[in-house]
N, C-alpha and C positions, 0 to 999 in steps of 0.2 A: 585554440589560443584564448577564446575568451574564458573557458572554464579555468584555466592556469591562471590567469589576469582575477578571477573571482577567487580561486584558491592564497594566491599573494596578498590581495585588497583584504582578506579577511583576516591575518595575521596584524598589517600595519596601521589600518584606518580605526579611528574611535569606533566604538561598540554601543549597543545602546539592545535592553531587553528586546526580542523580536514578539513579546506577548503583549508588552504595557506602554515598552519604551525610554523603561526607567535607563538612565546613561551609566556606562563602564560597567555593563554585564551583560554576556548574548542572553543570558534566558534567570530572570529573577526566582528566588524561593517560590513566592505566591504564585507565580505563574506555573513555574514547574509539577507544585501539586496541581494542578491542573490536568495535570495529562497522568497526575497516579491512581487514578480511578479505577475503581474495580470494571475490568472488559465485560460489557455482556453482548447476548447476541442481538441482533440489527436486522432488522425486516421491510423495505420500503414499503407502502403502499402509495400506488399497485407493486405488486412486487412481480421481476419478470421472468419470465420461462426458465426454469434453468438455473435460475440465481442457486449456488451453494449455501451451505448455512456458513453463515459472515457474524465475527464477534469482532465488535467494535472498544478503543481505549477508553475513548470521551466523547461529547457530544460537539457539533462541528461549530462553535460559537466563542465569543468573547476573545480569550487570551487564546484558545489553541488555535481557533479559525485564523489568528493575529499571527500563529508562531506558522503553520502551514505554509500561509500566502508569503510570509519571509523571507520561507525557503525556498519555495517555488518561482517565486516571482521574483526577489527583491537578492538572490544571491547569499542570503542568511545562512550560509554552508552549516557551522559550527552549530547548528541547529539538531542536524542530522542526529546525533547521536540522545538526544534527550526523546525525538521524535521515534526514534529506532526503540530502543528500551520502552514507552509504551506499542507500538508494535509488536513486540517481542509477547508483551504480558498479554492482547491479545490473541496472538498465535497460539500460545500457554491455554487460555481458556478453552481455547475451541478443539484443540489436541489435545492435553493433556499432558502425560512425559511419554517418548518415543520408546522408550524400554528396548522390545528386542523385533519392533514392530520398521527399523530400520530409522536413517535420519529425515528430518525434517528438510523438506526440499520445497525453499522461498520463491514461489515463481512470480514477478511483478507484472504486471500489468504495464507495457509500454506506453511512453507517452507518443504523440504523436510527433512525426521528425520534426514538422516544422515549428514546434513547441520548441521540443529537443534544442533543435538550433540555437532559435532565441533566447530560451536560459541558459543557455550553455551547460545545462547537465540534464539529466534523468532523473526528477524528485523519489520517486516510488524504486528507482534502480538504489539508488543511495539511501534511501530510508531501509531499505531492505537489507543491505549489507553491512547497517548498524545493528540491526535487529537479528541477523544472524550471527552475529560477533557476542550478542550480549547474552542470544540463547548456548551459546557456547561456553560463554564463563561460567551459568546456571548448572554446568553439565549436560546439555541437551545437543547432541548431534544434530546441526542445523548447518544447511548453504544453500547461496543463490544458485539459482538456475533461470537464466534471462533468455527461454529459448522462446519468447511467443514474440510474432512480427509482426508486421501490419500489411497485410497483401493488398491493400489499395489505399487511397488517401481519403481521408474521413473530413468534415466537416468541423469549425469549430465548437463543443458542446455547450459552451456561454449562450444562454438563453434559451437552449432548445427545451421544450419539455419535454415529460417519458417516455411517448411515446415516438417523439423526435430524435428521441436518442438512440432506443432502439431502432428504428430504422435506419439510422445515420450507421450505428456501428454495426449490423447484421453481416455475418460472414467476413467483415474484417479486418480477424486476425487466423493466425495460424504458426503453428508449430514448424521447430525451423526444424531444418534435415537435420538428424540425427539426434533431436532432442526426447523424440519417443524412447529412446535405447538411456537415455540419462533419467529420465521421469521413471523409468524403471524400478531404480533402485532406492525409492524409500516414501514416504507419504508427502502428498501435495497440499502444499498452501499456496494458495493465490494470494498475494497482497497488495496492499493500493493504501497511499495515502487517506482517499476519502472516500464514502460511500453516500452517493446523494438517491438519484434513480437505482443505480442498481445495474445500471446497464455493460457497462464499461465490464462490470465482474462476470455478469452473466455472460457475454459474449466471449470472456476468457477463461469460462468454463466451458463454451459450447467445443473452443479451440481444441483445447487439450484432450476434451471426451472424442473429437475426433480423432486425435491421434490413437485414441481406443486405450489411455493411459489410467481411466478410473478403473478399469475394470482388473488392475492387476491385482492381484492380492495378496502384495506389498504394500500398497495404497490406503488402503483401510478406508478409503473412500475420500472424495474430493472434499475439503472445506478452505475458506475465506477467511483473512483477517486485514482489518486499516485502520488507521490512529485514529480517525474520528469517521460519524454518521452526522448525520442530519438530526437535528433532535426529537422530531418527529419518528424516525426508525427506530427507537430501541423502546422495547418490547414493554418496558413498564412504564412506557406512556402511552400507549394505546390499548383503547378497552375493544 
Protein backbone atom coordinates (compact mmCIF):
# COMPACT_ATOMS: atom_id res chain seq x y z
CA UNK A 1 0.00 0.00 0.00
CA UNK A 2 2.64 2.46 0.71
CA UNK A 3 4.47 1.91 -2.50
CA UNK A 4 1.08 2.88 -4.47
CA UNK A 5 0.48 5.86 -2.06
CA UNK A 6 4.38 6.85 -3.14
CA UNK A 7 3.51 5.99 -6.88
CA UNK A 8 0.02 8.59 -6.67
CA UNK A 9 1.97 11.27 -4.29
CA UNK A 10 4.46 11.55 -7.16
CA UNK A 11 2.15 12.38 -9.83
CA UNK A 12 -0.08 15.09 -7.66
CA UNK A 13 2.39 16.91 -5.08
CA UNK A 14 4.77 19.90 -6.03
CA UNK A 15 8.13 18.68 -7.31
CA UNK A 16 11.19 20.06 -6.60
CA UNK A 17 15.07 18.88 -8.38
CA UNK A 18 15.92 15.64 -6.13
CA UNK A 19 19.93 16.99 -6.89
CA UNK A 20 19.71 20.73 -5.88
CA UNK A 21 16.25 21.43 -5.03
CA UNK A 22 15.53 23.87 -7.62
CA UNK A 23 11.22 23.77 -7.41
CA UNK A 24 8.90 22.39 -10.51
CA UNK A 25 11.40 19.78 -11.86
CA UNK A 26 12.35 16.20 -10.40
CA UNK A 27 15.81 16.23 -11.67
CA UNK A 28 17.39 19.98 -13.23
CA UNK A 29 19.84 20.25 -16.57
CA UNK A 30 22.92 20.93 -14.25
CA UNK A 31 22.16 18.22 -12.07
CA UNK A 32 21.56 15.65 -14.76
CA UNK A 33 24.94 16.06 -16.32
CA UNK A 34 25.99 15.02 -13.39
CA UNK A 35 25.29 11.50 -13.75
CA UNK A 36 26.66 11.81 -17.69
CA UNK A 37 29.96 11.05 -16.88
CA UNK A 38 32.09 8.83 -18.62
CA UNK A 39 31.74 5.06 -16.24
CA UNK A 40 34.90 3.93 -15.20
CA UNK A 41 36.11 1.10 -13.17
CA UNK A 42 35.89 1.50 -9.12
CA UNK A 43 38.17 -0.39 -6.83
CA UNK A 44 37.63 0.08 -2.90
CA UNK A 45 40.42 0.07 -0.81
CA UNK A 46 40.82 -2.48 0.87
CA UNK A 47 39.12 -4.04 -1.58
CA UNK A 48 37.26 -7.46 -0.58
CA UNK A 49 37.64 -11.00 -1.62
CA UNK A 50 35.97 -11.64 -4.51
CA UNK A 51 34.73 -8.27 -5.38
CA UNK A 52 34.03 -8.42 -9.42
CA UNK A 53 35.48 -5.77 -11.53
CA UNK A 54 32.68 -3.01 -10.79
CA UNK A 55 32.40 0.17 -13.39
CA UNK A 56 30.99 2.97 -11.84
CA UNK A 57 28.47 6.25 -13.52
CA UNK A 58 29.84 9.01 -11.13
CA UNK A 59 31.35 9.60 -8.10
CA UNK A 60 28.99 9.23 -4.78
CA UNK A 61 28.84 13.27 -3.86
CA UNK A 62 27.07 16.57 -4.25
CA UNK A 63 23.88 16.45 -6.58
CA UNK A 64 24.08 12.65 -7.35
CA UNK A 65 24.58 11.53 -3.58
CA UNK A 66 21.36 14.24 -3.33
CA UNK A 67 19.48 12.40 -6.22
CA UNK A 68 20.28 8.59 -4.66
CA UNK A 69 19.27 9.44 -1.11
CA UNK A 70 15.82 10.89 -2.89
CA UNK A 71 15.19 7.97 -4.22
CA UNK A 72 15.91 5.69 -1.73
CA UNK A 73 15.01 7.45 1.19
CA UNK A 74 12.61 10.32 0.52
CA UNK A 75 10.32 8.28 -2.26
CA UNK A 76 11.85 10.43 -5.39
CA UNK A 77 10.43 7.49 -7.68
CA UNK A 78 10.54 9.74 -10.98
CA UNK A 79 14.08 9.62 -10.41
CA UNK A 80 14.52 6.23 -11.35
CA UNK A 81 14.80 6.57 -14.80
CA UNK A 82 17.64 9.25 -15.11
CA UNK A 83 19.47 7.02 -12.39
CA UNK A 84 18.69 3.86 -14.76
CA UNK A 85 20.31 5.48 -17.95
CA UNK A 86 23.49 6.18 -16.01
CA UNK A 87 23.46 2.63 -14.94
CA UNK A 88 22.94 1.42 -18.13
CA UNK A 89 26.19 3.50 -19.40
CA UNK A 90 27.91 1.71 -16.69
CA UNK A 91 26.79 -1.76 -17.45
CA UNK A 92 28.05 -0.55 -21.25
CA UNK A 93 31.49 -0.01 -20.11
CA UNK A 94 32.32 -2.93 -18.28
CA UNK A 95 30.54 -5.29 -21.01
CA UNK A 96 30.71 -3.89 -23.80
CA UNK A 97 27.68 -4.84 -26.61
CA UNK A 98 26.30 -8.41 -26.07
CA UNK A 99 26.61 -9.44 -29.80
CA UNK A 100 26.00 -13.18 -30.11
CA UNK A 101 27.70 -13.62 -26.44
CA UNK A 102 23.70 -13.78 -25.43
CA UNK A 103 21.70 -11.00 -23.39
CA UNK A 104 22.63 -8.98 -20.49
CA UNK A 105 21.14 -10.40 -17.43
CA UNK A 106 20.84 -7.33 -14.57
CA UNK A 107 21.06 -9.14 -11.28
CA UNK A 108 20.50 -6.38 -8.18
CA UNK A 109 21.63 -6.81 -5.16
CA UNK A 110 18.62 -7.07 -2.62
CA UNK A 111 17.98 -4.62 -0.30
CA UNK A 112 17.26 -5.75 3.07
CA UNK A 113 13.33 -6.63 3.86
CA UNK A 114 13.24 -4.44 6.58
CA UNK A 115 14.53 -1.53 4.48
CA UNK A 116 12.37 -2.86 1.86
CA UNK A 117 9.35 -2.34 3.97
CA UNK A 118 10.15 1.05 5.09
CA UNK A 119 10.68 2.54 1.65
CA UNK A 120 8.17 0.97 0.36
CA UNK A 121 10.10 -0.20 -2.72
CA UNK A 122 13.45 -1.89 -3.75
CA UNK A 123 15.93 1.15 -4.96
CA UNK A 124 18.61 -1.09 -6.96
CA UNK A 125 15.34 -3.62 -8.00
CA UNK A 126 13.87 -0.40 -9.79
CA UNK A 127 17.00 1.39 -10.79
CA UNK A 128 17.79 -1.84 -12.51
CA UNK A 129 14.59 -2.14 -14.54
CA UNK A 130 15.20 1.40 -15.91
CA UNK A 131 18.49 0.58 -16.95
CA UNK A 132 17.35 -2.52 -18.65
CA UNK A 133 14.63 -0.65 -20.57
CA UNK A 134 17.21 1.96 -21.75
CA UNK A 135 19.78 -0.76 -22.62
CA UNK A 136 17.12 -2.00 -24.65
CA UNK A 137 16.23 1.00 -26.65
CA UNK A 138 20.34 1.09 -27.28
CA UNK A 139 19.87 -2.30 -29.08
CA UNK A 140 21.44 -4.32 -26.38
CA UNK A 141 19.38 -7.46 -25.11
CA UNK A 142 19.12 -6.72 -21.38
CA UNK A 143 16.63 -7.98 -18.36
CA UNK A 144 16.32 -8.19 -14.67
CA UNK A 145 16.84 -11.23 -12.95
CA UNK A 146 16.00 -10.59 -9.16
CA UNK A 147 16.99 -14.13 -8.11
CA UNK A 148 19.53 -13.39 -4.99
CA UNK A 149 17.71 -13.60 -1.34
CA UNK A 150 18.79 -12.86 1.86
CA UNK A 151 19.03 -16.37 3.85
CA UNK A 152 19.35 -14.61 7.23
CA UNK A 153 18.80 -11.08 8.57
CA UNK A 154 21.77 -8.69 8.28
CA UNK A 155 22.64 -5.93 10.46
CA UNK A 156 21.98 -2.23 9.66
CA UNK A 157 25.26 -1.11 7.34
CA UNK A 158 25.03 2.72 8.57
CA UNK A 159 28.30 3.17 10.26
CA UNK A 160 29.72 -0.12 10.21
CA UNK A 161 33.17 -0.12 8.69
CA UNK A 162 34.76 -2.68 5.94
CA UNK A 163 35.57 -4.90 7.68
CA UNK A 164 32.08 -4.78 9.61
CA UNK A 165 30.47 -5.26 6.70
CA UNK A 166 31.98 -7.90 5.65
CA UNK A 167 31.40 -9.77 8.40
CA UNK A 168 27.77 -8.44 8.84
CA UNK A 169 27.08 -9.82 5.26
CA UNK A 170 29.27 -13.02 4.91
CA UNK A 171 27.13 -15.93 3.61
CA UNK A 172 24.04 -13.86 3.43
CA UNK A 173 22.71 -14.07 0.43
CA UNK A 174 21.91 -16.79 -1.89
CA UNK A 175 20.36 -17.88 -5.16
CA UNK A 176 16.74 -18.57 -5.22
CA UNK A 177 15.50 -22.14 -6.46
CA UNK A 178 15.53 -22.14 -9.88
CA UNK A 179 17.59 -19.06 -10.63
CA UNK A 180 20.83 -21.20 -11.51
CA UNK A 181 18.72 -22.52 -14.74
CA UNK A 182 17.91 -18.53 -15.60
CA UNK A 183 21.66 -17.22 -14.97
CA UNK A 184 22.13 -19.74 -17.54
CA UNK A 185 21.24 -18.07 -20.33
CA UNK A 186 23.27 -14.98 -20.93
CA UNK A 187 26.04 -12.84 -19.16
CA UNK A 188 25.90 -11.58 -15.55
CA UNK A 189 25.88 -8.23 -14.10
CA UNK A 190 25.51 -7.58 -10.69
CA UNK A 191 24.12 -3.96 -10.04
CA UNK A 192 23.65 -1.84 -7.07
CA UNK A 193 23.01 1.69 -6.75
CA UNK A 194 26.23 2.36 -4.70
CA UNK A 195 29.55 1.11 -4.10
CA UNK A 196 31.21 2.14 -0.82
CA UNK A 197 33.20 -1.02 0.77
CA UNK A 198 32.51 -3.29 -1.67
CA UNK A 199 30.98 -5.63 0.44
CA UNK A 200 27.37 -5.86 -0.44
CA UNK A 201 28.94 -6.75 -4.31
CA UNK A 202 31.42 -9.07 -3.22
CA UNK A 203 28.99 -11.20 -1.13
CA UNK A 204 26.71 -11.25 -4.24
CA UNK A 205 29.33 -12.44 -6.29
CA UNK A 206 30.21 -15.09 -3.67
CA UNK A 207 26.12 -15.96 -4.06
CA UNK A 208 25.87 -16.65 -7.58
CA UNK A 209 29.61 -18.19 -7.98
CA UNK A 210 27.93 -20.64 -5.62
CA UNK A 211 25.22 -21.44 -7.72
CA UNK A 212 28.39 -22.45 -9.96
CA UNK A 213 26.76 -19.66 -12.57
CA UNK A 214 30.36 -17.94 -13.56
CA UNK A 215 31.71 -20.66 -14.74
CA UNK A 216 29.10 -21.20 -17.72
CA UNK A 217 30.42 -20.25 -20.90
CA UNK A 218 27.75 -18.19 -21.69
CA UNK A 219 28.82 -15.92 -19.01
CA UNK A 220 31.83 -14.60 -20.34
CA UNK A 221 32.57 -14.11 -16.79
CA UNK A 222 31.13 -12.33 -13.79
CA UNK A 223 31.19 -8.22 -13.71
CA UNK A 224 29.57 -5.20 -11.64
CA UNK A 225 28.02 -2.11 -12.33
CA UNK A 226 26.28 0.96 -9.85
CA UNK A 227 25.38 4.60 -10.52
CA UNK A 228 27.93 5.91 -8.15
CA UNK A 229 31.48 4.87 -5.99
CA UNK A 230 32.90 6.46 -3.29
CA UNK A 231 35.23 9.09 -4.64
CA UNK A 232 38.04 7.63 -3.37
CA UNK A 233 37.19 4.21 -5.55
CA UNK A 234 37.84 5.14 -8.90
CA UNK A 235 41.00 4.38 -10.19
CA UNK A 236 42.26 7.85 -11.40
CA UNK A 237 42.40 8.92 -8.08
CA UNK A 238 44.39 6.64 -6.43
CA UNK A 239 48.16 6.37 -7.10
Amino acid sequence: MRGWWREIAGLVLPVACGGCGSPRTELCEVCAAGLAATPRRVRPAPEPAGLPVVHAAAPYENAVRAMLLAHKERGALGLAGALGGALAAAVRAGTGHAGDEGPLLLVPVPSARRATARRGHDPARRIAAAAAAELRRGGTRARVLAVLRQRRAVADQAGLGARERQTNLAGALLVADGGRRLLDGGRIVLVDDLLTTGSSLAEAARAVRAASCEGSGRTGGLRAAVVAASPTAFEINRN
